[in-house]
N, C-alpha and C positions, 0 to 999 in steps of 0.2 A: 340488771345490765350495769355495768362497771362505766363510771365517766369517762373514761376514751374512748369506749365501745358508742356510749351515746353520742358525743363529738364525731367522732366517724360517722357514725351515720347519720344526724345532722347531716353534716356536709353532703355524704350521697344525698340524701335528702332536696338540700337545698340547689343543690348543680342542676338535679332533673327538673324537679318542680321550674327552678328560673328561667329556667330554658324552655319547658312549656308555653309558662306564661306569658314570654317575650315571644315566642316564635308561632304558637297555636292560636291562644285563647284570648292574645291584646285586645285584637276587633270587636270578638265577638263576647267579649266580658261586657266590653264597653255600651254594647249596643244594646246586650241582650238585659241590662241592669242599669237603669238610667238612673237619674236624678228623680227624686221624690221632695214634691211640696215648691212651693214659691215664696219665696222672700223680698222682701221691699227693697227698689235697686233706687228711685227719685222719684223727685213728682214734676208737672210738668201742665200748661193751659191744659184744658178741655177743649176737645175737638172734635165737630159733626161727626157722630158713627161712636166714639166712648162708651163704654159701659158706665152706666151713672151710677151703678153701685160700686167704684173705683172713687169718686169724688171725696178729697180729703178735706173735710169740710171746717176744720180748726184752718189750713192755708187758704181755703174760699173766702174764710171772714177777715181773714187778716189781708189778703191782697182785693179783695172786692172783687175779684172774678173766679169762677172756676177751675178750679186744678182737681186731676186725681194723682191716684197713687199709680208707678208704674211698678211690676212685679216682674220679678225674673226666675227661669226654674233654677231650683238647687240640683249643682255638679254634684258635688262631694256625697256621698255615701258614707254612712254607717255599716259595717258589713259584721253580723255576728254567725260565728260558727257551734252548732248547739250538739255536740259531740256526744256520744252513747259509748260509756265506757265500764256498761257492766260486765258480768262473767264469761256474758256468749262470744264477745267480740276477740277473745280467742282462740277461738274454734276455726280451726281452715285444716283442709284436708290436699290441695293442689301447692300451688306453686307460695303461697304466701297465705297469713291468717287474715282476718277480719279488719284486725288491730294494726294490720299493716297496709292493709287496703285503703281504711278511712283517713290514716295518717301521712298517703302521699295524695288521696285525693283534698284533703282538706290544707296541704301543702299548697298544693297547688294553685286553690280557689285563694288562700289568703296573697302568694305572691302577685297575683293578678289583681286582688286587689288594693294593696300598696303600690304595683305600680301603677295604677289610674287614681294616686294621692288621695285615697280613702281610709277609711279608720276600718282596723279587725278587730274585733274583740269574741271572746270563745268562755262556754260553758259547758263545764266536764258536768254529764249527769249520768245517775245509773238509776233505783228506786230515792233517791234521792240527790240533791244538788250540791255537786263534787264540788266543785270552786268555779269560780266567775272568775275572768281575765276582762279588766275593762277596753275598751277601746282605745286605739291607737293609731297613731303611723309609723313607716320604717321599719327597714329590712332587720333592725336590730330587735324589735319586738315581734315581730312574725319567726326569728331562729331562735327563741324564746319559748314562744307558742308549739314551736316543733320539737323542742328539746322537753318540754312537760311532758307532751302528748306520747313520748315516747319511756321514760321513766314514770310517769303519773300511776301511784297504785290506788283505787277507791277505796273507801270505808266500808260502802256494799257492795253487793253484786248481782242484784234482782235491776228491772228496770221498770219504771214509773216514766212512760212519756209524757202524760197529764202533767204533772209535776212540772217536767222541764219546758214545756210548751206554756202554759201559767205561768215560769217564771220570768221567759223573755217576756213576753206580753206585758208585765207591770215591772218590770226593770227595765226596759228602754220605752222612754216614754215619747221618742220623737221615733217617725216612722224610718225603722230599718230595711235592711233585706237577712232576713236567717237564711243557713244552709240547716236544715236539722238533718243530720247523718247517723243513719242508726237499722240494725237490722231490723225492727219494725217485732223482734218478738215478743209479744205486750199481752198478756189474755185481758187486761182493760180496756173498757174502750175510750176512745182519744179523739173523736171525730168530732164534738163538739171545742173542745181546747184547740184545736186544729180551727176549725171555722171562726170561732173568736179572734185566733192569733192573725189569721189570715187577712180579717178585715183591720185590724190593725199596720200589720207590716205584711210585705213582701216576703211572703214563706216557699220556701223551695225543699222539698225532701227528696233523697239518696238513700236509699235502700242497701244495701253493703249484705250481701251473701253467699254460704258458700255451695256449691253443687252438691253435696253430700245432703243437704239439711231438705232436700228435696223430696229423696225417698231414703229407706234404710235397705243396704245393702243383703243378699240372702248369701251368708256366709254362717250361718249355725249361732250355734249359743255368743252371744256377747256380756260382753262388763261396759257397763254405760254410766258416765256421769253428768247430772245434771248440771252445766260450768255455773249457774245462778244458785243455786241451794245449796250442790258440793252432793247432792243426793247419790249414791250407787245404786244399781241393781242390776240383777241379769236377766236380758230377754233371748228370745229364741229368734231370731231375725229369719232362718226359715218356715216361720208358720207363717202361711197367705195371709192371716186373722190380724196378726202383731202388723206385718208391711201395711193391712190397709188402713188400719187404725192412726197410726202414722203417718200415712199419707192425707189423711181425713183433716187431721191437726195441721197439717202443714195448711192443703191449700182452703182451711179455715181462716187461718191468723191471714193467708195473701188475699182473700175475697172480703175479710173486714178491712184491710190496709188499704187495697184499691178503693174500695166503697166511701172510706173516709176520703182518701184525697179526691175524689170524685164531687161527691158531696161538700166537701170545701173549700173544691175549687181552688188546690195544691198543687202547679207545676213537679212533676215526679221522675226519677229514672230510678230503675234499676239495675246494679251493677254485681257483676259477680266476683268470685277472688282469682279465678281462674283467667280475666277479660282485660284487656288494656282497657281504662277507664277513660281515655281519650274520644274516643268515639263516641261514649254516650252523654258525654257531659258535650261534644260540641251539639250534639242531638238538640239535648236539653235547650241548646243556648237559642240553636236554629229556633226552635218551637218557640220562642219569646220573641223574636225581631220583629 
């Protein structure tokens, strides 16, 4: 894509997403994604009803009476977006690709979270970890974030979600919320790195797919490639045999994806490429308040 081409849509980009997040998702970002942890705001007497494991007992000795600490929750958010940007995520057959799908949903989730004065920061991963973007604020680093996402080409093209799930986990070491976006096509399993991460930070997974990858169409002989390996081969999409084999694999990979987020206790939606993403993500949001 040629740098005006990217500029340009940037901009489409950033007009829809801001207009989202101002008009949609303000309320419900806000509510659905709270503050994590508490911080020291004063200290102040001891008073009938106190928790006494709050009592700061370096100002008890020093003033001769009792004080504790008073704590306050934390506003401000860390918000990291843990993006899948292997081979498959080109793949779309309807109105838009993969690649294009995750790139205004993840638009969108970062504008909403700059506007409620939070830090974004994003990791491109595929079988390996594409590049880190540290955390931030402003509008100037989220059309930053957008402008990568859109020219960013990886090193590989297999994908390793253990990997990326592992890495946020000991790379943010104060409790976040990730978005991990990603079509979930993994034959690893990932549900313990998921469980881990979980009890750490606030994990939230987006599923990003296209209607096609569902079953294989019965149109005769095909030329297929694998977008992760670059593998060819032709199959015969009308033999019953080939369709259900296929379908076998598919709703494999969806009955381990579910099972994991299930087991780890992973707020989830799934979206398609075909779907205005609006609806499911307020879904999401409603299922948190």
């Amino acid at each position: 894509m040629e740098t005006s081409d990217i500029i340009k849509k940037v901009r489409q980009i950033e007009i829809k997403s801001r207009g989202l997040s101002a008009n949609i998702f303000a309320g419900s970002y806000k509510t659905a994604f709270k503050g994590h942890g508490m911080s020291f705001a004063e200290v102040r007497e001891y008073q009938y009803g106190d928790d006494v494991r709050d009592i700061d007992w370096n100002v008890t000795a020093r003033q001769n009476k009792p004080h504790i600490k008073i704590f306050e929750e934390e506003r401000e958010l860390t918000v990291m977006l843990l993006i899948d940007v292997s081979g498959s995520r080109e793949f779309g057959t309807s109105t838009r690709t993969k690649q294009e799908q995750i790139t205004e949903i993840a638009a969108t989730l970062a504008f909403s979270t700059i506007q409620n004065n939070d830090k974004i920061g994003v990791v491109f991963f595929s079988d390996r970890i594409e590049k880190y973007i540290p955390p931030q604020k402003g509008k100037k680093h989220v059309l930053a974030i957008i402008s990568e996402m859109l020219k960013f080409e990886p090193v590989q093209r297999g994908t390793n979600l253990n990997k990326a799930i592992q890495y946020v986990s000991n790379a943010q070491k104060k409790r976040c919320t990730t978005f991990l976006i990603s079509d979930f096509c993994d034959e690893n399993d990932y549900q313990q790195a998921l469980t881990i991460a979980s009890s750490k930070h606030d994990l939230v997974a987006i599923q990003v797919y296209d209607p096609r990858e569902k079953a294989l169409p019965n149109i005769g002989l095909m030329r297929v490639e694998d977008a992760e390996t670059r593998e060819e081969r032709w199959i015969d999409t009308s033999s019953r045999r080939v369709r259900h084999m296929y379908s076998e694999w598919w709703n494999r990979m969806e009955l381990k994806m579910r099972d994991s987020f299930l087991h780890s206790r992973v707020d989830n939606v799934s979206i398609s490429t075909d779907e205005d993403f609006v609806p499911a993500l307020l879904s999401l949001f409603k299922k948190r308040m």
